[in-house]
FIKE-434360 format. One line per 2 residues: number of its first residue (from 1); their letters; for each residue x negated, y, z negated of C-alpha. Coordinates in Angstrom, 2 decimals, padded with zeros to 5 digits, m for minus. Layout:
N
NUM = a = X:Y:Z ~ ...
//
This chain:
422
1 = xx = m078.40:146.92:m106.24 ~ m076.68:143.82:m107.44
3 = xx = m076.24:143.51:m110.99 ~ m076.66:140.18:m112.64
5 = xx = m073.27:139.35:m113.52 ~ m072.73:138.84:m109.78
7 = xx = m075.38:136.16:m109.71 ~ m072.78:132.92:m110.69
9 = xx = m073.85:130.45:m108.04 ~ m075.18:126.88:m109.51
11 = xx = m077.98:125.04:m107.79 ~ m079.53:120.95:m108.22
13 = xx = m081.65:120.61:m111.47 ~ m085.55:120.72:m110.33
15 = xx = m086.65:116.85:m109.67 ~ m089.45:116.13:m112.81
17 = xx = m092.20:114.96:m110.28 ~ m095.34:114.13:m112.36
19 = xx = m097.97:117.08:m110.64 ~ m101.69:116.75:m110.85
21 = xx = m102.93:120.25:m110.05 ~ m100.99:122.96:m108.94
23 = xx = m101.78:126.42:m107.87 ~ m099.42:129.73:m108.25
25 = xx = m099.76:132.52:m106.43 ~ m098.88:136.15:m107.78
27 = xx = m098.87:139.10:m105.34 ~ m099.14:141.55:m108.17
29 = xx = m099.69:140.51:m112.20 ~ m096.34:139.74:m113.90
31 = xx = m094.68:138.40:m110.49 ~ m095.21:134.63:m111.74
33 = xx = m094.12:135.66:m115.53 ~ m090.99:136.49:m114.01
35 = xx = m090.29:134.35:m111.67 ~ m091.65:131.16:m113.22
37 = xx = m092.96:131.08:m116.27 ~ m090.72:128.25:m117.53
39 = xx = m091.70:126.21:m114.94 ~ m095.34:127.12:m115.53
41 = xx = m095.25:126.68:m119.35 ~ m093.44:123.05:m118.36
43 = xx = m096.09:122.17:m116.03 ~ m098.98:122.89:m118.16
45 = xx = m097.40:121.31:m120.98 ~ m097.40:117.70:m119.22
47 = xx = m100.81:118.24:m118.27 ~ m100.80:119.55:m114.69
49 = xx = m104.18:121.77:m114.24 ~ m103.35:125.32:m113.50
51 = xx = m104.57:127.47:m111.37 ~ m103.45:131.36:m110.92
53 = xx = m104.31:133.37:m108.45 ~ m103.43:136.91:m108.10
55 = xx = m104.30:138.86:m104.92 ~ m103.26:142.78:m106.41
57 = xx = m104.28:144.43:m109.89 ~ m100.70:145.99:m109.44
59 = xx = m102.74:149.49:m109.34 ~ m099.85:150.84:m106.61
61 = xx = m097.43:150.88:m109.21 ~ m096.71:154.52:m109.23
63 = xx = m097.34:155.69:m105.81 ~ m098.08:159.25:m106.89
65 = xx = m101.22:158.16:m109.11 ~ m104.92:159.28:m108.02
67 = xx = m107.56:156.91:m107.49 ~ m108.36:156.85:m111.11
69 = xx = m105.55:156.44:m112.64 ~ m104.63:153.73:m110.53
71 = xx = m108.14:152.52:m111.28 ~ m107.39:152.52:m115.18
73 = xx = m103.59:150.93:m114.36 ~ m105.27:147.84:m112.30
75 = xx = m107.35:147.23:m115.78 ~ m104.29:147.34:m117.85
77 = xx = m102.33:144.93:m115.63 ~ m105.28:142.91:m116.18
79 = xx = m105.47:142.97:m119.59 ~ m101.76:142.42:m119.94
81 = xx = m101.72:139.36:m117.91 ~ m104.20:137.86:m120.09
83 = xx = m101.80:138.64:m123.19 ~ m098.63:137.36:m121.62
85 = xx = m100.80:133.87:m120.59 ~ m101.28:133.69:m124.22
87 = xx = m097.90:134.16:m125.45 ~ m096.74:131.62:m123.07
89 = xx = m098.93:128.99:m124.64 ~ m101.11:129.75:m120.96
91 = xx = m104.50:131.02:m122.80 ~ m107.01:128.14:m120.86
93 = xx = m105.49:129.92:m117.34 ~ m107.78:131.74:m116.46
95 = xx = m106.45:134.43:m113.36 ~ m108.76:134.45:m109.92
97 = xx = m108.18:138.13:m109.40 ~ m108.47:138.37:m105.33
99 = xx = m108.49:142.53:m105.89 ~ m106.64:143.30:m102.25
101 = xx = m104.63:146.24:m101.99 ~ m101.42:146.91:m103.86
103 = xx = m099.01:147.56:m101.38 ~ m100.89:146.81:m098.50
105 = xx = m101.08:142.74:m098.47 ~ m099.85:142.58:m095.11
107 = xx = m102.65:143.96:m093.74 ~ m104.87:141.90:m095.55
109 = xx = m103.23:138.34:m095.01 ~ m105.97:136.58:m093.44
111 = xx = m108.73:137.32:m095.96 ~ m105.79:136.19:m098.82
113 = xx = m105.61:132.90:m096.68 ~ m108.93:131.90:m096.40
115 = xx = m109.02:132.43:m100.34 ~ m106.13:130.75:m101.16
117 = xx = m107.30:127.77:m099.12 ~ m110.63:127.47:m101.20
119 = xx = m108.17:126.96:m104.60 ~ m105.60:124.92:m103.04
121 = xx = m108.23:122.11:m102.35 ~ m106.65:118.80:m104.00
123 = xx = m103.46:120.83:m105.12 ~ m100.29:118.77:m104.84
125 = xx = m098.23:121.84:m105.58 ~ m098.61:125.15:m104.68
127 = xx = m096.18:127.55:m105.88 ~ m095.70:130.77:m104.33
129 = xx = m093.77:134.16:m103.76 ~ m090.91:134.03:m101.72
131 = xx = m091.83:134.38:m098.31 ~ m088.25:136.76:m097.53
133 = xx = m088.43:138.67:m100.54 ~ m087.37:142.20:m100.30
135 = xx = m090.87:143.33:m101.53 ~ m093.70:143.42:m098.97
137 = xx = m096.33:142.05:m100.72 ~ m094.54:139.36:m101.62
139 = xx = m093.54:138.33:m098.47 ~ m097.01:138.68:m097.43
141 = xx = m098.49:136.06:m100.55 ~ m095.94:134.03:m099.63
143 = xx = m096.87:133.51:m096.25 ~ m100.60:133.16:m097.45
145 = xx = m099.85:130.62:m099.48 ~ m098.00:128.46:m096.90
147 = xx = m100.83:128.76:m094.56 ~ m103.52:128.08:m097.03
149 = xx = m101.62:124.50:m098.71 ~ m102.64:121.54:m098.17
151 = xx = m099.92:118.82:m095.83 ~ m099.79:116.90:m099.22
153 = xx = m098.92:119.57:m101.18 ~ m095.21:120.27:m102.02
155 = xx = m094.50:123.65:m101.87 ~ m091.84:125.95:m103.85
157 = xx = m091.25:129.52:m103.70 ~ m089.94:132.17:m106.48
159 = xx = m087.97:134.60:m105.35 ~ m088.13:138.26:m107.40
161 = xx = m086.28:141.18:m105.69 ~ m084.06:138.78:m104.12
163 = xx = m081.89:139.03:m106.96 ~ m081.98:142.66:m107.40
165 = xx = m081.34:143.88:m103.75 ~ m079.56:140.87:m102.15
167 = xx = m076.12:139.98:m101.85 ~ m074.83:136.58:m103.32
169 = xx = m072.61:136.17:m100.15 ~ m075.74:136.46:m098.18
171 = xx = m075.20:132.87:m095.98 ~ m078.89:133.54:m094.69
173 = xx = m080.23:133.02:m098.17 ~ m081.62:129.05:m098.48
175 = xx = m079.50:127.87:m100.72 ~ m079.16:124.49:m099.43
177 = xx = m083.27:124.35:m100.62 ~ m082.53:125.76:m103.64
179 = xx = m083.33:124.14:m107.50 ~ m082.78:125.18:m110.93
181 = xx = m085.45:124.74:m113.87 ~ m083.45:125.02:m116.88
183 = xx = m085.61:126.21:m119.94 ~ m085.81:124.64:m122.99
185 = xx = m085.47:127.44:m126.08 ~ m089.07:128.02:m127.00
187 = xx = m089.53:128.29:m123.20 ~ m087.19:131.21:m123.08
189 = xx = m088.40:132.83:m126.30 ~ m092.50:132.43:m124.96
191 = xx = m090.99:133.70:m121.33 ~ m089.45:137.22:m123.26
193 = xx = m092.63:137.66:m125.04 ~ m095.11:137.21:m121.72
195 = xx = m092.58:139.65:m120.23 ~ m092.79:142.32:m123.06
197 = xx = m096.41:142.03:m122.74 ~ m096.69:144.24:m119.74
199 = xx = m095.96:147.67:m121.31 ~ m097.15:149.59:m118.42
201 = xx = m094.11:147.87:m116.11 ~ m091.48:148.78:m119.24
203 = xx = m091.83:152.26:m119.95 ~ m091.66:155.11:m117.60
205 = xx = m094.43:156.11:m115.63 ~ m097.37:158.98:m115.94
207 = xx = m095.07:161.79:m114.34 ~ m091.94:160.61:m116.22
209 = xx = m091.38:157.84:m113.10 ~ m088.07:155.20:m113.70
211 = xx = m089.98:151.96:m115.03 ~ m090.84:149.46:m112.62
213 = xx = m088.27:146.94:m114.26 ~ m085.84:148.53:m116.28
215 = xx = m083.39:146.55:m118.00 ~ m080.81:146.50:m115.20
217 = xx = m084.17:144.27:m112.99 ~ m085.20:142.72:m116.40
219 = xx = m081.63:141.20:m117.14 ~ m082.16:138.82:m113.90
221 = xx = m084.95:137.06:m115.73 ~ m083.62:136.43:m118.80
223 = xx = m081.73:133.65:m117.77 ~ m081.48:130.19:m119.23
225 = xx = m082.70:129.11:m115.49 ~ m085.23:129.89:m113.26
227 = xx = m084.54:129.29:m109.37 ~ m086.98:128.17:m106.79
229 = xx = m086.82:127.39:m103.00 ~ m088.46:124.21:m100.94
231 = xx = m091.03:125.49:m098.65 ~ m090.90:122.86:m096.59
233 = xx = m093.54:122.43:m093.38 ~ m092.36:124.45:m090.55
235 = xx = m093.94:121.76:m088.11 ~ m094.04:117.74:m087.17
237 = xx = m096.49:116.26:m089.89 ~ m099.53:115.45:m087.86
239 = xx = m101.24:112.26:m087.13 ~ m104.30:113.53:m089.04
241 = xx = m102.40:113.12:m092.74 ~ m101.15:109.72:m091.81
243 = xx = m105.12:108.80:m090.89 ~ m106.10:109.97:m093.84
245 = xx = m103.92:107.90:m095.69 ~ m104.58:104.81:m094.14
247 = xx = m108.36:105.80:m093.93 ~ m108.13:105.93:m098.51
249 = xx = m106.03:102.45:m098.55 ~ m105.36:099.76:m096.82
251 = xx = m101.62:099.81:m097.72 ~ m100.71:102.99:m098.65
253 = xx = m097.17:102.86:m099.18 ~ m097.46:099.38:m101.09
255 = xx = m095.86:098.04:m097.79 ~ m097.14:094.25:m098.65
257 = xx = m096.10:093.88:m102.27 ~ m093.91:096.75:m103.32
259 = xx = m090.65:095.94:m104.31 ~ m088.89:099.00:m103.01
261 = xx = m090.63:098.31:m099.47 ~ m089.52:094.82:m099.50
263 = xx = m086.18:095.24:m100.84 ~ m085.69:098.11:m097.81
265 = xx = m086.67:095.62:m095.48 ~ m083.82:092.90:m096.12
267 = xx = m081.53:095.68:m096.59 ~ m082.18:097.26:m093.01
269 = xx = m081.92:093.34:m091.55 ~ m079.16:092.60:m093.43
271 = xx = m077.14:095.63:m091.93 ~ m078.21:095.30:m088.63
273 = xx = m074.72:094.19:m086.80 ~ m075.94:091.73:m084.59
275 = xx = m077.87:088.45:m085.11 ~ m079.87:088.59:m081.83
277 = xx = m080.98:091.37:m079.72 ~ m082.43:091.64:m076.34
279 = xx = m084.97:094.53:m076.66 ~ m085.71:096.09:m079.66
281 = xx = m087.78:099.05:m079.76 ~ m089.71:100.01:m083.48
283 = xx = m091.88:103.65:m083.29 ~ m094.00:103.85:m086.56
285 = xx = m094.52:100.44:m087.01 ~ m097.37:100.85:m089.17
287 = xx = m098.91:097.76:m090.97 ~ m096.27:095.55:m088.71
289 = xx = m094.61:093.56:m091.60 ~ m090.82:095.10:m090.57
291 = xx = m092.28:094.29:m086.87 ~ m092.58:090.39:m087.21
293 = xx = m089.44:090.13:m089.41 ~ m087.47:091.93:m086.73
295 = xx = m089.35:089.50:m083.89 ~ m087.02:087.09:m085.03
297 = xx = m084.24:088.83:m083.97 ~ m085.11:089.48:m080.49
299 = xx = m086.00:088.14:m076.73 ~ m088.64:091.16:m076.73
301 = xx = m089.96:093.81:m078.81 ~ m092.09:096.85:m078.30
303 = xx = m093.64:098.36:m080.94 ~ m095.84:101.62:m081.35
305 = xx = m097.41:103.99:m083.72 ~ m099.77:107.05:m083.71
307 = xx = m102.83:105.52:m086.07 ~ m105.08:103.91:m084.37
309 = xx = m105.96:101.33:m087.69 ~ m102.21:100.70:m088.22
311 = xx = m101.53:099.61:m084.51 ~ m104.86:097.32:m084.82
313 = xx = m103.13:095.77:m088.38 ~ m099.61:095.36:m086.72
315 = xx = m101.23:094.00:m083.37 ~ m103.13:091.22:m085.99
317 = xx = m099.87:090.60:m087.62 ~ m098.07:089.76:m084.96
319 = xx = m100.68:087.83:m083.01 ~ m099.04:084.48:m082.55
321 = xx = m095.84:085.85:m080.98 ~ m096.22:086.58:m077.25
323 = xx = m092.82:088.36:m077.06 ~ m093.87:091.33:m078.77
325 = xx = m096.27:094.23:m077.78 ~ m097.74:096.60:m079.92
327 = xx = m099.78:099.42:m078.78 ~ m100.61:103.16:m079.79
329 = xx = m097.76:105.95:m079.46 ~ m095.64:108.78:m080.80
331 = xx = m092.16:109.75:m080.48 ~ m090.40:111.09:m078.29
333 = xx = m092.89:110.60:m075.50 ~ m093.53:106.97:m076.32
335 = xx = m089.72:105.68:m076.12 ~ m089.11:103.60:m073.26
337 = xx = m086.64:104.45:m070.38 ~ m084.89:101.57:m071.48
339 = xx = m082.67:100.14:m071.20 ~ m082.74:099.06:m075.10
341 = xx = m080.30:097.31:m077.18 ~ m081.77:098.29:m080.35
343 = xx = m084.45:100.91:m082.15 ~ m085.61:101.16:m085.40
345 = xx = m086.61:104.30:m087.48 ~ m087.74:103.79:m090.50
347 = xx = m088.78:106.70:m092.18 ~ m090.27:108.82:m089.61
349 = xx = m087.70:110.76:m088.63 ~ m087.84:113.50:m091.21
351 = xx = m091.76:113.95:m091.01 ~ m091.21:115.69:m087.18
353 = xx = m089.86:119.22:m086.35 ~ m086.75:120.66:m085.19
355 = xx = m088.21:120.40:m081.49 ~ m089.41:116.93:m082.22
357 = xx = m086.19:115.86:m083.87 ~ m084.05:116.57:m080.89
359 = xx = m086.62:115.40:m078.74 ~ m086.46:112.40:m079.87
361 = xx = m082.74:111.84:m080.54 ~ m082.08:112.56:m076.97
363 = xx = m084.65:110.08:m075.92 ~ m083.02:107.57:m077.89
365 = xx = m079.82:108.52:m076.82 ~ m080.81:107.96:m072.93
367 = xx = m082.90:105.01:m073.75 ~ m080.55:102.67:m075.42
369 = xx = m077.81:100.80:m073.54 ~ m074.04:101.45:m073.62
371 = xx = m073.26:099.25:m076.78 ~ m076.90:099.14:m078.02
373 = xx = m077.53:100.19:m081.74 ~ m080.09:102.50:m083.82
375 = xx = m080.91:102.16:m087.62 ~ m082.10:104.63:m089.23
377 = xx = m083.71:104.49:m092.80 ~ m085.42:106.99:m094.89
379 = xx = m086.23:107.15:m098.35 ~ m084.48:109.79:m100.30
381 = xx = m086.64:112.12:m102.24 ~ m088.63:114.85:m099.98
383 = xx = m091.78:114.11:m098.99 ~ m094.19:116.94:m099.00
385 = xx = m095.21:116.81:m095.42 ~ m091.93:116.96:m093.65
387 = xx = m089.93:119.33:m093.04 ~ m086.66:117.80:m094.06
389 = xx = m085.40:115.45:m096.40 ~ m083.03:111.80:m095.65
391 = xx = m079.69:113.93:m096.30 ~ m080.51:116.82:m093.27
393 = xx = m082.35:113.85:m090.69 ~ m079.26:111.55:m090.77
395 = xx = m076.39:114.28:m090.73 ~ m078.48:115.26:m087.10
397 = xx = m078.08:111.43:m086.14 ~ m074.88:111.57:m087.00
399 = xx = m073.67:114.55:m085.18 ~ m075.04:113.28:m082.15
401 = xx = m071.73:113.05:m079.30 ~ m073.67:109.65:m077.87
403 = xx = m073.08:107.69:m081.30 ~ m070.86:106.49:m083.37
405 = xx = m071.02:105.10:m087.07 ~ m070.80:101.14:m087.26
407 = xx = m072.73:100.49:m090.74 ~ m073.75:103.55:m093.65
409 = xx = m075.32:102.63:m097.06 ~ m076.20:105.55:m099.67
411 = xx = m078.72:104.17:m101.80 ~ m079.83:105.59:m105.26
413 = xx = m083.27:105.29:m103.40 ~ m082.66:105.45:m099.65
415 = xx = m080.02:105.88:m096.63 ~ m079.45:103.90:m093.74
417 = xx = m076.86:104.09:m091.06 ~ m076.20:102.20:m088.18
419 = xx = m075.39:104.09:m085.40 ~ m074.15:102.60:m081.64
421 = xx = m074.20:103.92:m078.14 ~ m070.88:104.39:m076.99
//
C-alpha cells in the first residue's frame, strides 16, 4: 500500500477545451465521485450535457454477503449515488444503471460495449476508468469504454487503485499522458460531501468487514487535484472520419479563409531552405491550396490523399498546371521510390499508428535523395483521433539516423522542422 504522502509528482494543468456532451463511465457507484468529480462538477457547470453510466450496483462489496443482502446493498449504492449527484450540484444526471455483475465485468465486456456505444452517440468526450487499474472491473469499463467511443471523441481515463497499490517510481505508469484538474474550493467542499454520501463504503461491513475506503484510500482523493490520463486511439485514424468530415463541409478545417491555415502555409514556405526543387512529393494534400503554392517551387510535383472528394478539389485546383499530378493515396504505400528532393507533411503524421509511423518514415527515408529535405508541420494541441500529439510525431522524425536538423520553429500554435537526407 502506498500512502499518500508518497504521491509528490506534478503533472500539465488539464487544457479548458469547450465539450458539448460527454459521457462517464463508472464500473461500480462512487468510482467517478472519486476519481472525477471536480472535473464533472466543472464540466456541467459550463454547460456540457452529462451522461453517467454505471455498469455495477456495487452489490459485491462484501464478498461474504448472500444474495439478499447484496440485493438490499446494490439499492443503497443506488440511492447514495443519487445523493452524492446532488451534493455535487449533479441532481439533472440522471445514472443509466447497466446492472452487470459486481466483480465479474470482465466476463461481461461485450454486452457493456454494445451499451456504452448506444450513449456515446455524438459524445466528444468520454471519460472512463483507467484501463490498468489494479481493480478488475475497472480495467474491464475501461476497456468498454474505449471500444464503444466515437473517433471524434477525446478520451480521458481516471485512475482509482492506482494510487493506493502502485508505486510512484513505477516508469510503466503514463505519465507522459498525464493532466491535472485543479479544483476550485467549493469544488473540493461539494467533492467531500458526494464522497460522505456513500455510508455503506465508510463504515465497516455486515460481519464487522474493514470499510471499503478507509481513511488511509480516502486521503488520495482529497486532494486539491484530480489526475487523468489521454486515452489516445491505439490505431491509424481511418479514412472513414476524414470522409465524414469532408462529406459535413466543404472546408472543414477553414483551409480557404482561416487565418491560422494561411498563416501555416507562408510559414512552412518561408522555411523551406531552398527556392526551387526538382520533385516534391505532398501526401494529404487535401483541398490542394498548400499544393499550388508549393507548384511554384518545383519542376514536378506529385500529390495524393485518401478522400476521394478532396483529391477531386485539389485535382480542380491545380488544373492549369501540367507539372503536377494529383491522384488518390495513403502513406506509406503511396510514396514514390523516388528519387525526391522534397516531401511535405502537414499534419498527418500524428493521425497514423506506431506501425504506420515507421512505415512511413522509412519510406521517406529511402525515397528522398541524398541532400533532399522533409518538412514536417503539425498543429500542437491533440487531436482526438490520433494517437499522438506534434511533440511525440516530430521527436520520431527527429531521431531518425537518415536526417539531420536544418530549420525547427516551436510555435505557440504549431511545430515545424526541416529535416535533410544526409
Amino acid at each position: 500500500m502506498t500512502p499518500e504522502s508518497a504521491w509528490t509528482r506534478g503533472f500539465p494543468g488539464w487544457t479548458d477545451d469547450p465539450f458539448t456532451r460527454a459521457l462517464v463511465v463508472a464500473a461500480h457507484p462512487d468510482d467517478e465521485t472519486l476519481g472525477a468529480s471536480g472535473l464533472l462538477q466543472h464540466l456541467h457547470a459550463a454547460g456540457t450535457a452529462v451522461t453517467l453510466v454505471v455498469a455495477t450496483d456495487g452489490e459485491a462489496a462484501f464478498p461474504d454477503a448472500g444474495p439478499d443482502e447484496r440485493r438490499e446493498l446494490g439499492r443503497t449504492r443506488r440511492r447514495e449515488l443519487r445523493d452524492s449527484l446532488r451534493e455535487q450540484g449533479l441532481s439533472d444526471v440522471e445514472p443509466v444503471w447497466l446492472g452487470l455483475p459486481d466483480s465479474g465485468l470482465a466476463e461481461h465486456e461485450d454486452t457493456m460495449t454494445d451499451a456504452l456505444r448506444e450513449h456515446a452517440l455524438g459524445c466528444d468526450l468520454v471519460l472512463l476508468p483507467w484501463p490498468e487499474d489494479p481493480h478488475p472491473d475497472h480495467r474491464a469499463a475501461g476497456r468498454a469504454a474505449l471500444a464503444a467511443a466515437p473517433v471524434s471523441a477525446h478520451r480521458w481515463s481516471y485512475p482509482i487503485w492506482l494510487w493506493h497499490w502502485r508505486n510512484p517510481a513505477d516508469d510503466k505508469l503514463p505519465w507522459q499522458r498525464a493532466r491535472s484538474y485543479r479544483l476550485t474550493g467549493a469544488e473540493r467542499a461539494a467533492k467531500a460531501a458526494a464522497v460522505a454520501a456513500f455510508p455503506s463504503q465508510l463504515k465497516p461491513g455486515p460481519r464487522g468487514e474493514d470499510p471499503i475506503l478507509p481513511p488511509e484510500v480516502l486521503a488520495h482523493f482529497d486532494r486539491p487535484a484530480e489526475t487523468f490520463f489521454r486515452e489516445p486511439p491505439a490505431r491509424s485514424a481511418p479514412v472513414s472520419r476524414f470522409a465524414q468530415l469532408y462529406a459535413a463541409d466543404d472546408d472543414p478545417w477553414h483551409v480557404a479563409e482561416g487565418w491560422y491555415e494561411r498563416r501555416k502555409r507562408a510559414v512552412l514556405l518561408a522555411s523551406l531552405p531552398r527556392e526551387h526543387y526538382g520533385t516534391i512529393v505532398e501526401p494529404g494534400c487535401g483541398l490542394g491550396l498548400l499544393t499550388r503554392e508549393l507548384a511554384g517551387r518545383c519542376d514536378r510535383l506529385y500529390a495524393f490523399d485518401p478522400v476521394p472528394s478532396a483529391v477531386a478539389r485539389a485535382a480542380s485546383a491545380v488544373a492549369d498546371l501540367s507539372h503536377v499530378d494529383v491522384h488518390s493515396g495513403s502513406v506509406p504505400s503511396g510514396i514514390p521510390e523516388g528519387p525526391v528532393d522534397l516531401l511535405v507533411y502537414s499534419e498527418l503524421l500524428y493521425y497514423l499508428d506506431d506501425a504506420d509511423l515507421t512505415a512511413t518514415i522509412e519510406a521517406s527515408a529511402s525515397a528522398l535523395a541524398p541532400g533532399g529535405d522533409l518538412v514536417a508541420l503539425h498543429w500542437r494541441p491533440w487531436a482526438p483521433e490520433a494517437p499522438r500529439d506534434a511533440a511525440e510525431t516530430h521527436e520520431r522524425l527527429l531521431a531518425h539516423p537518415a536526417f539531420e536538423q536544418v530549420v525547427a520553429h516551436t510555435d505557440e500554435a504549431f511545430l515545424l522542422h526541416v529535416l535533410r537526407r544526409r
